[in-house]
Structures are given as structure tokens and as C-alpha cells.
FIDO-510146 format. One record per residue: residue in three letters; z, y, x of N, C-alpha, C in turn. Coordinates in steps of 0.001 Angstrom, whole numbers, plus 524288, in hexadecimal, padded with zeros to 5 digits. Layout:
<tortis>
AlaZYXZYXZYX;...
</tortis>
This chain:
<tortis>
Unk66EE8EE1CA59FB366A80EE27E5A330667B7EDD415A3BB;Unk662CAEDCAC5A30865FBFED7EE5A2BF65BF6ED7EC5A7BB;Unk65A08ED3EC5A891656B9ED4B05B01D651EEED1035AC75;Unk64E0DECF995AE3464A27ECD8C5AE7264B92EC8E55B0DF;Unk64CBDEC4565AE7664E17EBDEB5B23F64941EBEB65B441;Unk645D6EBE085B35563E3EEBDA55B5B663FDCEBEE15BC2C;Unk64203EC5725BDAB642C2EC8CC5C1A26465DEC7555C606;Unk64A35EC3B45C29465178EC3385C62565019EBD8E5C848;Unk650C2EBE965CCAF64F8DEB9095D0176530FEB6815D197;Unk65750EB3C35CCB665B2DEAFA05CE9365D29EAD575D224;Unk65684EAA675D3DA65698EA6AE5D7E3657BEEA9CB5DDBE;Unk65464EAED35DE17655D5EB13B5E26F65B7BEB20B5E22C;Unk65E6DEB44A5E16366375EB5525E1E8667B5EAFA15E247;Unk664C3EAC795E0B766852EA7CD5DF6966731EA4EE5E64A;Unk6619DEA5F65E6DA66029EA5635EEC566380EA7255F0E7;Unk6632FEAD645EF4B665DDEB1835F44666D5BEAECB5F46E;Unk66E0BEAE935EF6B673BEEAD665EF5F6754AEA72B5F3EB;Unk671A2EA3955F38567191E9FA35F54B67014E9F5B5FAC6;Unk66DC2EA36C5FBFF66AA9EA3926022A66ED6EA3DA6065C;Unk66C0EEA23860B9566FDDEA23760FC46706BEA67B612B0;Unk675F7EA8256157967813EAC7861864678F0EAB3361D81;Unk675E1EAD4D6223267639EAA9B625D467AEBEAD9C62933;Unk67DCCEA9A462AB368379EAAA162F3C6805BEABDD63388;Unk683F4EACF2638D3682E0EAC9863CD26837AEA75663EDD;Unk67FECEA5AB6424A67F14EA010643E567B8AE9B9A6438D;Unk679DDE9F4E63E6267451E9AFB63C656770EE97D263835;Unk67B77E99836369F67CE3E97646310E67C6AE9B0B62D30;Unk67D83E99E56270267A54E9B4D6223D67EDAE9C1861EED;Unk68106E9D6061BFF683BBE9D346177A68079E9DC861270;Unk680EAE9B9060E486805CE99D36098368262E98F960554;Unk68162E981E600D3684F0E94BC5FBFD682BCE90EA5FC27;Unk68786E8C475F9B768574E88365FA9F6826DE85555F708;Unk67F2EE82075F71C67CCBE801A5F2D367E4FE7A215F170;Unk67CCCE77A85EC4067C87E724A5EAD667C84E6F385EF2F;Unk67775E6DF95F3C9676FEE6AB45F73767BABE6BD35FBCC;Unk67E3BE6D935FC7C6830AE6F7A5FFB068760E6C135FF5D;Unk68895E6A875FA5068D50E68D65F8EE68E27E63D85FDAA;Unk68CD6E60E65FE7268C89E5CA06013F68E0FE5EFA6069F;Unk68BCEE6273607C168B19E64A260C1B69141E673460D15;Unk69530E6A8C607D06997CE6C1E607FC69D1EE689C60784;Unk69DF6E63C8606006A07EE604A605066A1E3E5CF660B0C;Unk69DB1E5C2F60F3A69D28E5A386122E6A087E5DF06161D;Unk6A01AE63CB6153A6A215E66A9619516A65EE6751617FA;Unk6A937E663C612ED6AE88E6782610BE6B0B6E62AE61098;Unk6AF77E5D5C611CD6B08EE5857611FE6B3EBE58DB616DF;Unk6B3ACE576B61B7E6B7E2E5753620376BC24E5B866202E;Unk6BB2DE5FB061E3A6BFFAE635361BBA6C37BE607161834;Unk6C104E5FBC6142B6C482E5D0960FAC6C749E59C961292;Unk6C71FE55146135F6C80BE50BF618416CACAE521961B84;Unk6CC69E57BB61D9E6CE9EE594B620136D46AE5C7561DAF;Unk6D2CCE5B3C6186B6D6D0E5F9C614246D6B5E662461736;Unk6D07EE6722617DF6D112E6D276187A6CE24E700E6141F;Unk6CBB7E6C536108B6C93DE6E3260C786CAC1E690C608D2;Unk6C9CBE6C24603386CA34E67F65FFAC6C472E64A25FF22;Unk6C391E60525FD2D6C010E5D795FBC06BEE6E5E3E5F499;Unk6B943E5E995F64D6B631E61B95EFAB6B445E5B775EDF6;Unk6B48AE59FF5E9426AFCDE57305E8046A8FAE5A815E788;Unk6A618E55885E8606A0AEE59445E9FB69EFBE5DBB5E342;Unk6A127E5BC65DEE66A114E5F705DA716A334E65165DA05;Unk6A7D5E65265DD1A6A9E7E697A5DF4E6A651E6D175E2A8;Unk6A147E6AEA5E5B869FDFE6EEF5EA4A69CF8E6FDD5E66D;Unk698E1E6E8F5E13F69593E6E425DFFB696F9E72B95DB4F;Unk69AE6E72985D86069C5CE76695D4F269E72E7C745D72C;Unk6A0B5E7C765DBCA6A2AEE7EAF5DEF269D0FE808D5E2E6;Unk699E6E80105E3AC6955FE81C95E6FE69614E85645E722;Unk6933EE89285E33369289E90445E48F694CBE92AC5E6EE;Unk69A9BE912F5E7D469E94E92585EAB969E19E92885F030;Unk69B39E90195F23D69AC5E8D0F5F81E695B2E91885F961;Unk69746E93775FE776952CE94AE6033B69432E90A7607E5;Unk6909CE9167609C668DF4E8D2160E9068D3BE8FF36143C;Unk68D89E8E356191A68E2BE8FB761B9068891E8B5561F59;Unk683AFE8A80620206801DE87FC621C367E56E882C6269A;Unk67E18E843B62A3067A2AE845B62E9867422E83A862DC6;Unk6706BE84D262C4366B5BE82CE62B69667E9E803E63047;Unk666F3E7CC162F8D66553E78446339A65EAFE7972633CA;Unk65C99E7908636E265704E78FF638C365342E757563485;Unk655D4E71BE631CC652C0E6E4F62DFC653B1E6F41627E6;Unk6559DE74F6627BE65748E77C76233665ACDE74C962149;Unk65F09E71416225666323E6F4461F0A66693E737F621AC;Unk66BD2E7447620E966EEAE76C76227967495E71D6623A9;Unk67700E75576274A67D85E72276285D67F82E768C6265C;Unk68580E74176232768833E770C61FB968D0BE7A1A62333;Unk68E40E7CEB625BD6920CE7DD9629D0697A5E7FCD6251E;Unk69564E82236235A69CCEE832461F0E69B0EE83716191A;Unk69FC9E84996165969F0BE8540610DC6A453E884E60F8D;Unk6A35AE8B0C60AF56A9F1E8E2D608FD6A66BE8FEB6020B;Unk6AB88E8F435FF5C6AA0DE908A5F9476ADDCE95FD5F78C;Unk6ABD3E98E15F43D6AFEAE9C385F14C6B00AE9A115EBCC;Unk6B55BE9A235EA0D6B67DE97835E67E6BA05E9C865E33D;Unk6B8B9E9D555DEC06BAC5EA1E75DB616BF0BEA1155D8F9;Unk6C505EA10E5D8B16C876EA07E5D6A36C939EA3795D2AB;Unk6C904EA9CF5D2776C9C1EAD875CF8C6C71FEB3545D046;Unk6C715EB6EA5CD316C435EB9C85CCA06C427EBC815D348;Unk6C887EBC525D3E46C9E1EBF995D9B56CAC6EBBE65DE69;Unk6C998EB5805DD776CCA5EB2D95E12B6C849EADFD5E203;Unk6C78BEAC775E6816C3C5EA77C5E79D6C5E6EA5475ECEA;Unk6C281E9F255ECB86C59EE9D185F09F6C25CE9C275F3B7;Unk6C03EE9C905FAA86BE14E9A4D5FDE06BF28E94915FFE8;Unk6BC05E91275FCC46BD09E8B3D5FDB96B7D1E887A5FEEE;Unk6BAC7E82A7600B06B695E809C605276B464E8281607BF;Unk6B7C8E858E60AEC6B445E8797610046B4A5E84326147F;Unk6B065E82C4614DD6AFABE7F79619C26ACF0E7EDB61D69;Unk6AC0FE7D2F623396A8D5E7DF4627E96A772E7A9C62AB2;Unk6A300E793E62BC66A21AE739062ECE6A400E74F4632FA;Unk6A67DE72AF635EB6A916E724D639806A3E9E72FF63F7C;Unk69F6DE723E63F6B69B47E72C1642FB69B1DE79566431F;Unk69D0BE7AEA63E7369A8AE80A463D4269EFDE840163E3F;Unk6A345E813963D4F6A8BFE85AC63F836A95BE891564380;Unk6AA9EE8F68643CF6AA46E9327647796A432E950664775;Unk6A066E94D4643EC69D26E980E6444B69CE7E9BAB63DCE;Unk6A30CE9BFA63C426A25DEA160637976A0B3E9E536331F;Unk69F98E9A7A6322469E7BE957862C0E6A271E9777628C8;Unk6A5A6E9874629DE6AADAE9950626A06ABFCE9DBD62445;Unk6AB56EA1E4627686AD00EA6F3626456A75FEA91162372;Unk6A29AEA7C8625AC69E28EA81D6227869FBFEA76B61B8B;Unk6A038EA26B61B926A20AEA14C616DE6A663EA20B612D7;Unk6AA60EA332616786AF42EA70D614BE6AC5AEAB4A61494;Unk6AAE3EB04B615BA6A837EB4376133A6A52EEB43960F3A;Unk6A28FEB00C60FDF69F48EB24B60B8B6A36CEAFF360767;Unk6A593EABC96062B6A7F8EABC6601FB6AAA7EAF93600D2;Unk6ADE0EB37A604066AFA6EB6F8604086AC7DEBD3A60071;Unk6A7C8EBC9B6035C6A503EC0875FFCB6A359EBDBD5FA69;Unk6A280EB9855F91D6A0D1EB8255F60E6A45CEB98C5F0E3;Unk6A9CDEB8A45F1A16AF6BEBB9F5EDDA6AF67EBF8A5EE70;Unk6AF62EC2C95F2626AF9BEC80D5F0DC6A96BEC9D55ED4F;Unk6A5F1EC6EA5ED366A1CEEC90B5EB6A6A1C4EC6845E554;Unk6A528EC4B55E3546A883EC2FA5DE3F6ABBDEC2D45DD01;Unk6AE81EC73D5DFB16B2CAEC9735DC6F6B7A7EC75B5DF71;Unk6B787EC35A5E2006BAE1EC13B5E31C6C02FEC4075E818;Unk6C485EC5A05E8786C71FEC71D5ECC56CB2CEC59F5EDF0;Unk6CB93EBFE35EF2E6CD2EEBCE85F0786CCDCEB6125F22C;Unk6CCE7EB5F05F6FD6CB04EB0065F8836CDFEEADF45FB03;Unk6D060EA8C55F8AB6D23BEA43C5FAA66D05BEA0E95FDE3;Unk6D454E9E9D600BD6D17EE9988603176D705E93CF6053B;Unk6D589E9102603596D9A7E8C27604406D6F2E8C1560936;Unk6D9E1E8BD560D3E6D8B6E8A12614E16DD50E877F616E3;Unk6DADBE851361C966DD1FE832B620126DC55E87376248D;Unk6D7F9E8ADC623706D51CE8D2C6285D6D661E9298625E2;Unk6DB1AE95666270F6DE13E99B8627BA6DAF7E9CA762B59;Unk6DC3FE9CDC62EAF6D94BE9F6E6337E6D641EA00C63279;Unk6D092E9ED862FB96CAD4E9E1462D986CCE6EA2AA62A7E;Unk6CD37EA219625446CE32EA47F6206D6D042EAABF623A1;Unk6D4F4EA9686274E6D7E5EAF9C626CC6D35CEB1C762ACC;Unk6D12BEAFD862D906CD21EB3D062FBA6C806EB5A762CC5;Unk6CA26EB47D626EF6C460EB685623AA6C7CAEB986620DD;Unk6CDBFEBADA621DA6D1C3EBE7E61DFC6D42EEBAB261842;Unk6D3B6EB83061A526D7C5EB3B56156C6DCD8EB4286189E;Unk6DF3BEB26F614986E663EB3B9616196E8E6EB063611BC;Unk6ED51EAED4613736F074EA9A2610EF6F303EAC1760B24;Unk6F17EEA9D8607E76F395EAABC603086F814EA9E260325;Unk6FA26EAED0600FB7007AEAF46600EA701E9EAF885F7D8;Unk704C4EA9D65F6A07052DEA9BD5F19570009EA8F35EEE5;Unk6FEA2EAAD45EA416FBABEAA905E6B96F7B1EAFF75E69B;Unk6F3E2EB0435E8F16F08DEB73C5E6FD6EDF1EB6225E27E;Unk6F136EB4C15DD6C6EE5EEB6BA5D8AD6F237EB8075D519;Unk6F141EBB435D2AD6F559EBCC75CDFB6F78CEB8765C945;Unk6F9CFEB9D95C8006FBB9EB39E5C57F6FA03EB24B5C035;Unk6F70DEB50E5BDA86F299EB5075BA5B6EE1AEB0CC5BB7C;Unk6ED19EB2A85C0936E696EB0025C3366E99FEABD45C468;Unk6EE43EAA065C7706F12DEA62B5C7EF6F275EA1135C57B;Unk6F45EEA1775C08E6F34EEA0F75BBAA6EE08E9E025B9AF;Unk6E98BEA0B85B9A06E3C8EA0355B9E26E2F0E9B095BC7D;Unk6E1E5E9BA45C3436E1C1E998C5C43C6E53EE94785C55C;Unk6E971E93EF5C1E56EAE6E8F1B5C2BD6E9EAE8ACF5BE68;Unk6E4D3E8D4B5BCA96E202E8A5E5B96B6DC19E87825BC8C;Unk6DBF6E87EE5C0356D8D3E86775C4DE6D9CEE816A5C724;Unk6D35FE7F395C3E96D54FE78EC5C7DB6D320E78685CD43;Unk6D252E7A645D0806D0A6E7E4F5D3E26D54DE7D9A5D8BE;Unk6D622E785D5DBD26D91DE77635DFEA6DA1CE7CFC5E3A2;Unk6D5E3E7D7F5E4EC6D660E83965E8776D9EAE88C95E636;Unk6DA10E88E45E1E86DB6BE8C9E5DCFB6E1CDE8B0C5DD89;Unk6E315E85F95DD086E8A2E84955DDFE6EB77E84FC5E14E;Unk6E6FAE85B45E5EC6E936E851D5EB726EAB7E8B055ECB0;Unk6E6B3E8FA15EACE6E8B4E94BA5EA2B6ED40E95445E84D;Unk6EC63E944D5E44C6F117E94155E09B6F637E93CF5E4D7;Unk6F7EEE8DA05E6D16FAB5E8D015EA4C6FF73E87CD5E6BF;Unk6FAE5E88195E25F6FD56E84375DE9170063E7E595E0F1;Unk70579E7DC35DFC4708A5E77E15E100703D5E72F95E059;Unk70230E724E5DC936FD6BE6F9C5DC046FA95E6C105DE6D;Unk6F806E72075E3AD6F4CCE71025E6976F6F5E6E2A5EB1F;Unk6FCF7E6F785ECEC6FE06E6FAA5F3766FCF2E6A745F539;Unk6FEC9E67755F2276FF94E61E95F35F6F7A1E60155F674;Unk6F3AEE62CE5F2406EEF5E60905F3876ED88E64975F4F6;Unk6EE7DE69D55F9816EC00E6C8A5FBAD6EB88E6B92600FB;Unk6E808E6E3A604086E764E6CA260A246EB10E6EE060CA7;Unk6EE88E704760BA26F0E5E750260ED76EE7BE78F561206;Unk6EB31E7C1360FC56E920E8064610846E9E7E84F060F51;Unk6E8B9E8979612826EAB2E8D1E60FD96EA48E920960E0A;Unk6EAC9E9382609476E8CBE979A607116E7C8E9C906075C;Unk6E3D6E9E1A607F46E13AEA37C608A06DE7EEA7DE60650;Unk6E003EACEB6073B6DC3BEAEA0603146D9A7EB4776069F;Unk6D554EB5EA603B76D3CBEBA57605816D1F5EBDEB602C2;Unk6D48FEC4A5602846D338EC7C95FFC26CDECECA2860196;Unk6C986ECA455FC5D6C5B9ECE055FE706C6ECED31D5FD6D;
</tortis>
């Protein structure tokens, strides 16, 4: 089946995909773009520092983008303040991981989080995906969105296998690989069936 390129408007759809979703509160959700990165690094910086998140080099946010959901205050002088961020990250055909999720701390208790946990959430089920991980400290967070503590390994030992060809720290940490323990946060693992 062939379309007319002349007719198919790229750019529109490539807008709509990019456009903002407004929360309750007067905040926005989004994907994130190029000029952001600075902006995610800064909000995932006192975490790291805190060993509640790992620390990315800035090449990492930049290859890793598409992944990232935004969570925005928009300011009266059209810049915006960044209130959270969270990425889905695709491990396997059936399996992805919710990482760097994070919340400015000004913005905590007004839903930044769970905003962004959903939609990553629909975003896997709307690719196939039925199953989501998450390395945490914030249990309580996670199990009130229906995550529950990984008990062993949920992959067959085929995909197992697979992925232990993954240079992919997070991937190891599923795993539950000897490897990792020594350089993990002690956090702890979660998953959620869609």
C-alpha cells in the first residue's frame, strides 16, 4: 500500500507526539527534548549524591532521551521549572524498566510521580510490553501503583541467558547477578504485571 508523501504530514504527528498533557495543578507532562538534558541531570544530581539514583554521564541522557517523560511547571515568561522526570527503558520483548524516576523535591505530593509512572506504564503496554521493573528505595511509592517485590528471576532461562549478554547495569541488577551487589544501592526490586 503506497500513500502520497505530498498528503502525510510527518511533522504534524511528530508535534502531536511531542505536545503537552496537562495534569491537574497547572502542570504539563511531555517528552523530553535535547534542551532538557541539563535540566535532568541537575534534578537527578542530589539523588545520585544521595546513592538513591545512579549517576549518568551527560552522553547517557542524550542517547537515552526518547525514553524520558517530563513532568513541567510552565512559568509566566514561557521558560518552564522541571518538577520530575522517569524513562522506560526496553529490556525485552515482554519486559522494560522504569528508570530515573525522579521529583524535585518543591513538587513532591502533588502526583509528579505517579503522573509519570502511568504514563510510562501505558506507554509498554502500548508496545507490547507486560512487564515493568523498577530498582527503588521508594517501595511504598511503587506498591501503591501495584509493583510488588520480585521474588527470584521472572524470565525463562532462555531470555536469561540473552540477557546476560547486557552491558546494561540495570539488566544485572534484575538479573540479581553477584557482579552487581558489591556496586548496587541497595534498592529494591520490583516489578509490575500489566
Amino acid at each position: 500500500m503506497s500513500t502520497d508523501e505530498g498528503t502525510f504530514d510527518h511533522g504534524r504527528i511528530s508535534a502531536d507526539h511531542h505536545s503537552k498533557h496537562e495534569l491537574p495543578g497547572g502542570l504539563y507532562l511531555r517528552r523530553a527534548r535535547t534542551g532538557d538534558v541539563k535540566g535532568i541531570e541537575a534534578l537527578v544530581a542530589p539523588l545520585a549524591e544521595q546513592r538513591i539514583l545512579l549517576a549518568k554521564d551527560t552522553v547517557t541522557y542524550f542517547e537515552s532521551l526518547q525514553e524520558f517523560w517530563l513532568v513541567v511547571d510552565p512559568q509566566p515568561d514561557g521558560s518552564e521549572i522541571l518538577a520530575g522526570c522517569g524513562a522506560l527503558h526496553i529490556i525485552w520483548s515482554d519486559l522494560a524498566e522504569a528508570r530515573t524516576v525522579a521529583s524535585s523535591p518543591d513538587y513532591r505530593g502533588r502526583g509528579v510521580g505517579k503522573a509519570i509512572i502511568r504514563q510510562l506504564l501505558a506507554d509498554a503496554r502500548e508496545i507490547g510490553v507486560d512487564r515493568v521493573f523498577c530498582l527503588t528505595f521508594e517501595t511504598g511509592f511503587f506498591g501503591s501503583l501495584g509493583f510488588e517485590p520480585i521474588k527470584g528471576i521472572p524470565v525463562s532461562p532462555e531470555v536469561y541467558v540473552e540477557l546476560l549478554h547486557s552491558t546494561d547495569e540495570g539488566v544485572a541488577e534484575f538479573l540479581d547477578l553477584a557482579r552487581v551487589k558489591p556496586n548496587t544501592l541497595g534498592n529494591s526490586r520490583m516489578i509490575k504485571y500489566l
